[in-house]
N, C-alpha and C positions, 0 to 999 in steps of 0.2 A: 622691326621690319624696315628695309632699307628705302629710300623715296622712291616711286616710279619713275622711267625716265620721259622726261615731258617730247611732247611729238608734236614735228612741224607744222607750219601751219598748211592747211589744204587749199591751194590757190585756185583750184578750179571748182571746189564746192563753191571755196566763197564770191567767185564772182556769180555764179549761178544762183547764189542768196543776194547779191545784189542787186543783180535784174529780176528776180522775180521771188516773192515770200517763199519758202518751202521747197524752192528748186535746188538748194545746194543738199540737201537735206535725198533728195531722189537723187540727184549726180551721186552722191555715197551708196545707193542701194541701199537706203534708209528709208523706203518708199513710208510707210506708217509713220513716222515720225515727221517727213515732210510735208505728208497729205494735214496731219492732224496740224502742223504748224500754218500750212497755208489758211485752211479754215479758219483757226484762231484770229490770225491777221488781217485777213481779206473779210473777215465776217464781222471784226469792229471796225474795219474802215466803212464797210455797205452799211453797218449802222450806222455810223455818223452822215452818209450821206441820205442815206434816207430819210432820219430823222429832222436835217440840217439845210439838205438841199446840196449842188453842188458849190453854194460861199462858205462852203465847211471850210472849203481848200481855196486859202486865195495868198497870195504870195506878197500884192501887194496892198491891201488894206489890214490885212491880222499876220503879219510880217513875223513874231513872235512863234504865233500858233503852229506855221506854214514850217517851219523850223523841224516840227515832230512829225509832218508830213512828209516832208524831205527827205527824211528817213526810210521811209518804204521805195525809193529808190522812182525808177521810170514810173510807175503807179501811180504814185505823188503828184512828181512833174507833168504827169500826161493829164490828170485832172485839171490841175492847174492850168495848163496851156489849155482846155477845154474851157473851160469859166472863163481864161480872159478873153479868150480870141470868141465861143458863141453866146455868151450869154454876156455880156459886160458891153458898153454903147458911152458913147461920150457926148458929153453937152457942148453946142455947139461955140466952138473959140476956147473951149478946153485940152490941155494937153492929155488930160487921165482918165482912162477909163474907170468907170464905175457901176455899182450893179442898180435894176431899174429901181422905181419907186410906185406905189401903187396908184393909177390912174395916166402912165406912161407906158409905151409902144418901142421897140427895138425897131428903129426903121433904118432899112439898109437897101432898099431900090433908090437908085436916083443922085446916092451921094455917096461920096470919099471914103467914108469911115461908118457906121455903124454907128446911129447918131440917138438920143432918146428924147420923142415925142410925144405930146399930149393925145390919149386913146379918143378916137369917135365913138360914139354909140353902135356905130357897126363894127368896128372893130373888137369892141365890148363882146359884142351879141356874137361873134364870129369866135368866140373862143380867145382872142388875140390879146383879152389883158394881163392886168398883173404879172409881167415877166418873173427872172429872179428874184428873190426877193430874201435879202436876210430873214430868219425868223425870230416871231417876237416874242417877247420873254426870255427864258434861257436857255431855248431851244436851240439857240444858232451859239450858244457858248458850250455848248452840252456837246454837242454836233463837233463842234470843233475838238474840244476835249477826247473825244471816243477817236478822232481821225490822229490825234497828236499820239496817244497811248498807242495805237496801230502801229504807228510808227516806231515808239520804243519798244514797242513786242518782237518788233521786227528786229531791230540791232541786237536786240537778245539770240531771236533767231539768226540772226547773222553769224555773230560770235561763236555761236554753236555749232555751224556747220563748220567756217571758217580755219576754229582752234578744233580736233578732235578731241572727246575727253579721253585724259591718260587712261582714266581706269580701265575703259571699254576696249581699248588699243595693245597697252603695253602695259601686263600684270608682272607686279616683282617676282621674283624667284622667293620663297620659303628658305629660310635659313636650315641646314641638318640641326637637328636635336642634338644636343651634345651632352657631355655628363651632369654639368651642372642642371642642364634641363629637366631632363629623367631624373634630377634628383628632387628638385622642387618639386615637381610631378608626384612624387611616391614620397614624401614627408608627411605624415598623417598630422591630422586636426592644425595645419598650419591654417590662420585666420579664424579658427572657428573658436567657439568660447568651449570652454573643459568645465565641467560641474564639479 
């Protein structure tokens, strides 16, 4: 059977996999295929956030992790910018933000930056503690792990929409049957054992 012949890549699927899980995948009219892949995707990244909190995704303290997260493209990054810019607070005469610690307040009337301060008893009482807060145990490595995998589900999916598969595209032609065919064909007890 002769190779099939491989098929360009689809430039507009893949950037539609780029910007979003599963949308290169609908750009094909592959709608089932991109719905089932978004879900895949988007539904271990919501695990990892749930589980993890939004310091699943941080770019610059788990710098490694944030790598598999990058992967799923604006998704990624848009968490990410999420985490640094509202929930992340810097101590004061520090250049780096970082996330709170428990018995600290995100305070952000009054000053420059988004600063983190020791909570009042009213603030306690008012619901206003314990900001972000990595989780402990290996909840927040866990978290992180299911947001990294998301991401290489995704380049998977990427790939797929990006490359079409030959099979699905462009089938060989069949070869005609020729004499020698028909003849192997009609040779009796060829490979069988004879008593």
């Amino acid at each position: 059977m002769p190779p099939s012949t491989p098929t360009s890549p689809d430039l507009v699927a893949g950037l539609a996999a780029a910007a979003f899980p599963g949308l290169g995948h609908i750009v094909q009219k592959r709608a089932k295929r991109g719905l089932l892949a978004m879900l895949g995707v988007m539904g271990l990244f919501l695990y990892g956030l749930l589980i993890g909190g939004i310091d699943a995704v941080d770019s610059r303290e788990d710098r490694v992790w944030f790598a598999g997260a990058a992967l799923l493209g604006p998704v990624g990054f848009g968490a990410d910018w999420i985490h640094q810019n509202k929930f992340k607070a810097y101590d004061p005469g520090s250049p780096f933000p970082r996330s709170g610690r428990p018995g600290e307040v995100r305070q952000t009337e009054g000053v420059e930056r988004p600063t983190w301060t020791p909570a009042t008893a009213e603030q306690l009482e008012s619901g206003r503690g314990r900001p972000n807060t990595p989780g402990l145990g290996r909840l927040n490595e866990i978290a992180m792990l299911a947001v990294a995998l998301a991401g290489m589900l995704n380049l998977i999916v990427f790939l797929d929409a990006l490359l079409p598969d030959a099979r699905g595209v462009t089938k060989p032609t069949p070869r005609p049957a020729g004499p020698r065919t028909l003849a192997a064909a009609a040779a009796p007890g060829r490979g069988e054992e004879t008593q």
